[in-house]
Steps between C-alpha positions, in 0.01 A plus 500: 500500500320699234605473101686845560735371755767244365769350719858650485823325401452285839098404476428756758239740418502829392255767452454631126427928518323657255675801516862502677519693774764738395306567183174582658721781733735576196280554212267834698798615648656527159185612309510816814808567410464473105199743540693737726802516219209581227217711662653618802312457823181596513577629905837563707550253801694813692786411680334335803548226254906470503492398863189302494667291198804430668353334781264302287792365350680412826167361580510301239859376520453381839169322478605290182858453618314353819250333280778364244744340850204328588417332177905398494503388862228277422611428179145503353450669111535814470491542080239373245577133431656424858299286729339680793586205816306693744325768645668777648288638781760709702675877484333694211270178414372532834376885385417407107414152291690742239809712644695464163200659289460727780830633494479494122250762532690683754780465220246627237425821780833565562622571131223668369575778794849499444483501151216698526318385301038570554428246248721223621302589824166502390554163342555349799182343550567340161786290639322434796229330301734340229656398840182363651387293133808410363699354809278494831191300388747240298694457819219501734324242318845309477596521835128392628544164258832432649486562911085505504390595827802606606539754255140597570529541854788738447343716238172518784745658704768691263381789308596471152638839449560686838 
């Protein structure tokens, strides 16, 4: 266990983010949006965008509602400072070492064409990134420590995004 990860209330480890997940999504899709509000946009998404949005959203609700029964039916951690038990390797985890971030981003996609908002879009690859430093490279190293190979053989054969 690295000096970043300290056991939860029952010894069990858990991993320590540098940036939590909702925050690395939250904070570009809110700057977007700040910047629409005070410059404007700097194109128009069109209205291809209304329909595209809300199925990007019902994307999203179904992949992380799938993801989200999984992590209860296996009653592994889901939030920051609740151990992770095991590795989940079937329905969306079969597809993605990350379906939550992933449909974060679809999350992220979804508003700022709803809202619309080009900004929120363009920043995009900003939470992606925040994404990718502050919560996948904690975890992966975390998650490597704790199941070893058998972590490694899964991320050999699981993409990490899609």
């Amino acid at each position: 266990m690295s000096e970043s990860d300290a056991p939860d209330a029952e010894g069990d480890p858990v991993v320590a983010f540098h940036l939590w997940p909702p925050v690395a999504v939250g904070g570009p899709l809110v700057l977007g949006l700040v910047l629409t509000r005070g410059l404007g946009d700097p194109f128009d998404l069109g209205t291809w965008r209304i329909p595209v949005g809300w199925t990007v959203l019902a994307a999203f609700v179904l992949w992380n509602g799938w993801a989200l029964l999984l992590f209860a039916r296996h009653r592994t951690g889901l939030l920051p400072g609740q151990a992770t038990r095991r590795i989940l390797t079937q329905g969306p985890f079969a597809r993605s070492r990350n379906p939550l971030y992933v449909g974060l981003l679809a999350l992220h996609l979804g508003l700022a064409l709803l809202v619309p908002s080009s900004w929120a879009l363009l920043l995009l690859p900003a939470s992606a990134a925040l994404l990718h430093w502050g919560a996948i490279r904690p975890e992966e190293r975390f998650l490597t420590e704790i199941f070893g190979d058998e972590y490694t053989a899964y991320a050999a054969r699981v993409r990490r995004w899609l």
